[in-house]
C-alpha positions in Angstrom: 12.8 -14.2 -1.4 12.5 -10.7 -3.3 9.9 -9.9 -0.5 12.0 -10.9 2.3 14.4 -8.3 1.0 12.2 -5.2 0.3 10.7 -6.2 3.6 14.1 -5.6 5.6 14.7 -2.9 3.5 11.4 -1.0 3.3 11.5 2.9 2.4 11.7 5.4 5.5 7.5 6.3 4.8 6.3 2.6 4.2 8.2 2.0 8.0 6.5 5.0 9.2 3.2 3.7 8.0 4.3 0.1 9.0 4.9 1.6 12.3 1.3 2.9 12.7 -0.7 0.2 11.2 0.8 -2.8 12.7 -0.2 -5.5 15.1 -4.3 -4.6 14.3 -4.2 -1.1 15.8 -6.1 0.4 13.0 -9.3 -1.0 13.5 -8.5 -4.6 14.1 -7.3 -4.9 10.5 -4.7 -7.1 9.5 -2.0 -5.4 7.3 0.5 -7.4 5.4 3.5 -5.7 4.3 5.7 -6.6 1.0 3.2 -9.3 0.2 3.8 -10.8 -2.7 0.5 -11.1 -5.2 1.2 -12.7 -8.9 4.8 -11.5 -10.0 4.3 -8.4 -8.2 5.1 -7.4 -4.1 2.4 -4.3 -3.0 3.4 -2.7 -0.4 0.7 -3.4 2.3 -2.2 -5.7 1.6 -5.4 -6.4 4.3 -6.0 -9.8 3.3 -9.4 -9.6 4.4 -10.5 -6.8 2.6 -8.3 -7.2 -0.3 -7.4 -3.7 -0.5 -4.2 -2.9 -1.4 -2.2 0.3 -0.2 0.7 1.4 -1.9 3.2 4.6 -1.2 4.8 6.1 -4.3 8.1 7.7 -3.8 10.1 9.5 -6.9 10.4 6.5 -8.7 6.7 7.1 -9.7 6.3 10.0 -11.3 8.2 10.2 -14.8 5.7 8.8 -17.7 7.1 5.0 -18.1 7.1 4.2 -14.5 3.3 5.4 -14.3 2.2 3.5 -17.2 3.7 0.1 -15.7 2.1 1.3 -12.4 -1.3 1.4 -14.4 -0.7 -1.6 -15.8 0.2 -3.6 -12.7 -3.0 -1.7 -11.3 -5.0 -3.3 -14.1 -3.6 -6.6 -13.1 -4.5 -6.7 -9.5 -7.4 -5.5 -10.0 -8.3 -8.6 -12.4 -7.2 -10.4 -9.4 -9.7 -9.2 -7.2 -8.1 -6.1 -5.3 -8.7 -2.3 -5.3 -5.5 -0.5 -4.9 -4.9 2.5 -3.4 -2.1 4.9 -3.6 -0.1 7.8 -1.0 2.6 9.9 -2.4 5.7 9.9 0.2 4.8 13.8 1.1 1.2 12.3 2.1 2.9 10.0 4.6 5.3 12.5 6.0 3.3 15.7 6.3 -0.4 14.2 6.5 -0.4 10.5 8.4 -2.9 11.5 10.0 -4.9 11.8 7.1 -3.6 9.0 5.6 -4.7 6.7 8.6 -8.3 8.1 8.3 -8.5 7.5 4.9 -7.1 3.9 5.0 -10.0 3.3 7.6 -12.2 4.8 5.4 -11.7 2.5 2.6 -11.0 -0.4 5.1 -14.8 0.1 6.5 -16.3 0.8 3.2 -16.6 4.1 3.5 -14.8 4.9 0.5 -14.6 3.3 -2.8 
């Protein structure tokens, strides 16, 4: 249900990435948005690749909100998932970057 909500109410850059990475377009991967993994809902997951790609806004850059982000890091990666992360300014000033290096990590290319 929590997903549901952050879904319909997703941050203007996660729809802008949303918006580009849809419906398979980036190189036939399949994105999941707000998916919800243990007790925690990542903001875009490929399923297939169980890479995780999340955009950090304000709310991650004083010190307790990037220790739990460590620590929920630490977790999915126990689960089996490499999570990746794009400041908001990434998004709006460098999507084009940002796609390439999604596809990047997405084809192995990166790690």
């Amino acid at each position: 249900m929590f997903a549901r909500s952050l879904r319909k109410n997703m941050t203007e850059a996660e729809s802008k990435l949303w918006s580009r990475i849809r419906g398979k377009v980036l190189g036939g991967f399949r994105f999941r948005r707000q998916h919800p993994i243990g007790k925690y809902v990542v903001d875009f997951a490929c399923l297939s690749e169980q890479i995780i790609f999340e955009i950090d806004g304000a709310t991650h850059s004083n010190e307790e909100d990037i220790i739990r982000d460590e620590h929920r890091t630490q977790f999915l990666n126990t689960q089996g998932w490499r999570v990746i992360r794009y400041g908001n300014e990434e998004v709006f000033k460098h999507m084009d970057d940002v796609l390439d290096d999604i596809y990047a990590h997405l084809k192995g290319l990166k790690q």
